[in-house]
C-alpha positions, 0 to 999 in steps of 0.5 A: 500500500502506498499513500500519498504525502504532502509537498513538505512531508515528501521532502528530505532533509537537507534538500532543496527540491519540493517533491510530492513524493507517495511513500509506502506505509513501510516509509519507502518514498516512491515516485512523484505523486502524478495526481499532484504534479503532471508527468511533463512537470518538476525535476526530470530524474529517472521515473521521477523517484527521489534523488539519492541525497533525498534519502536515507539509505537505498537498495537500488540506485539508477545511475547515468554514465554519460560517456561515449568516447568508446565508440567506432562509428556515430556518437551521441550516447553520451547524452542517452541518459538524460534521454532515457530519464526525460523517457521515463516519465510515463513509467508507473509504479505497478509492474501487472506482469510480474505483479511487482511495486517495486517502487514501494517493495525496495527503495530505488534513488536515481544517483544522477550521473558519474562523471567520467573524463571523455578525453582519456579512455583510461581515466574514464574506465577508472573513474565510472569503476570508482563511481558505481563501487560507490553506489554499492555500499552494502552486498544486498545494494544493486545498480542499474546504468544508464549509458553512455556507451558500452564501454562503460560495462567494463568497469562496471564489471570491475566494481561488480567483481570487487563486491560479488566476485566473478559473475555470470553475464547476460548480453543483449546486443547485435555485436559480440563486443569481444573483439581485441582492439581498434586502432590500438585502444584496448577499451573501447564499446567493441571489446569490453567483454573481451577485456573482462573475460582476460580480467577473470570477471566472469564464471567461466563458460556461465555467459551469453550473447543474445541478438547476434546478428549482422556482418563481422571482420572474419569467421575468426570472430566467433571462434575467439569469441566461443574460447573467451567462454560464451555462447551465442544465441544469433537472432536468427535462432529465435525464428526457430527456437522461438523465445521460450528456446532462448529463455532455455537456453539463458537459463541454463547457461547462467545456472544459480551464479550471480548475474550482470545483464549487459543491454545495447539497445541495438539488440532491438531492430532499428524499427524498435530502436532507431537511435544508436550508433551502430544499427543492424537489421534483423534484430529482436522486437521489444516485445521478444525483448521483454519476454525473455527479460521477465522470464529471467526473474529467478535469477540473482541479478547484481547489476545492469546497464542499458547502453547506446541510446543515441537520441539525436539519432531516435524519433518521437523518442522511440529508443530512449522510451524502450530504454526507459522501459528496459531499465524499469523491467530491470528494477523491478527484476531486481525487486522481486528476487 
């Protein structure tokens, strides 16, 4: 049950923002009370949930990374996260489908943006370590990113591993992101899986690529890709295997071992998501997408980012509002367990 609160009630201690926040009766503060403040009103945080000074203590935190220095074709997606926020404001506080209130079940922050260098790659990936390491405060505590590029999964996964040790990862995407390196740069949006396995971040053979799809450099890909660890599920599969055969197969990959899901929102066909960087035809659609999200809700997910939300390149706000909702599916996945 939740109940609604006054301006000045729902407003925490030290901060300077007036929110009619709606609160749980177990004192969770949840969104800004839509019935007293219109959804295209007040501050744009991500579902319009408090702020993390706002609070005294949380156990999911929503963080942007407006990085994108890592990319190798169009850029743009250093300005994916207030995209996606401004997205969000349609999100509700009921999730019917898995008959979750995560709002009121955990309380989810939006922890504003890690700021990272956009000029020195190295500096960067130290910088967003340092920043989602402190989000996690406590073992029980989970992040969601909102990127920036994929890059920025790497030293995720460094903070990720300092807290849980090494974890299973569940990746949507069109590429493998595996690959060595690009002009001489070790870290970029194409290689941080690659990076993370040689880093003994992930369980070994416990990892997934799903929505593999388009042209790559050499068969040679695929075969560095299968001794790193990972199996593929190429989106070719599902028109035989369907999603209940890719959820199958997620499942048992991962098996009971902690999990980092990693989203490039160009694992959606650009007909879903036509505001990134390196779009491919042939993708999943989002219904497909959710599906096999919602069905991952046994599992014990320790961290996410939803990735490569280019806006300048989106319409009518398509993409940021897939990736508003991805992470919505995301938290509330991380609420139920």
């Amino acid at each position: 049950m939740q109940r609604r609160v006054h301006a000045d009630e729902g407003m925490r201690k030290g901060s300077d923002v007036h929110q009619p926040y709606v609160r749980s009766e177990t004192g969770i503060v949840g969104q800004v009370d839509a019935r007293a403040v219109p959804r295209y009103a007040g501050i744009g945080t991500f579902a319009r949930l408090p702020l993390r000074h706002e609070v005294d203590d949380y156990d999911i935190a929503v963080a942007g990374v407006p990085f994108d220095s890592g990319v190798t074709y169009r850029p743009g997606a250093r300005f994916g996260p207030s995209a996606i926020r401004q997205a969000s404001r349609l999100l509700k506080p009921y999730h019917p489908a898995l008959d979750v209130a995560p709002f009121a079940t955990k309380q989810v922050v939006d922890a504003g943006d890690i700021a990272a260098n956009p000029f020195d790659i190295d500096a960067a990936v130290d910088e967003i370590r340092a920043g989602v390491l402190g989000l996690l405060t406590r073992p029980e505590q989970r992040v969601v990113l909102l990127g920036g590029d994929h890059t920025i999964a790497l030293p995720a996964l460094q903070a990720i591993n300092a807290v849980h040790g090494p974890v299973a990862l569940v990746h949507f995407d069109a590429h493998l992101d595996t690959w060595d390196t690009y002009f001489g740069a070790p870290c970029t949006h194409g290689t941080p899986f690659r990076r993370a396995s040689e880093q003994n971040l992930l369980v070994k053979d416990r990892s997934a690529h799903v929505g593999i799809r388009g042209s790559l450099y050499d068969r040679a890909d695929l075969l560095e890709d299968a001794e790193l660890g990972f199996t593929v599920v190429h989106c070719r599969d599902i028109d035989r295997i369907g999603v209940d055969g890719v959820i199958e197969r997620v499942l048992e990959r991962v098996g009971d071992h902690p999990v980092y899901v990693s989203i490039d929102i160009d694992v959606l066909d650009p007909a879903f998501a036509p505001g990134t960087g390196t779009p491919e035809i042939g993708g999943m659609t989002s219904r497909e997408l959710v599906a096999v999200l919602r069905a991952m809700r046994e599992l014990t997910i320790v961290g996410a980012d939803v990735v490569e939300v280019a806006p300048a390149y989106d319409q009518a706000e398509v993409t940021a509002v897939a990736g508003a909702n991805i992470a919505y599916e995301l938290i509330t996945l991380m609420a139920d367990s």
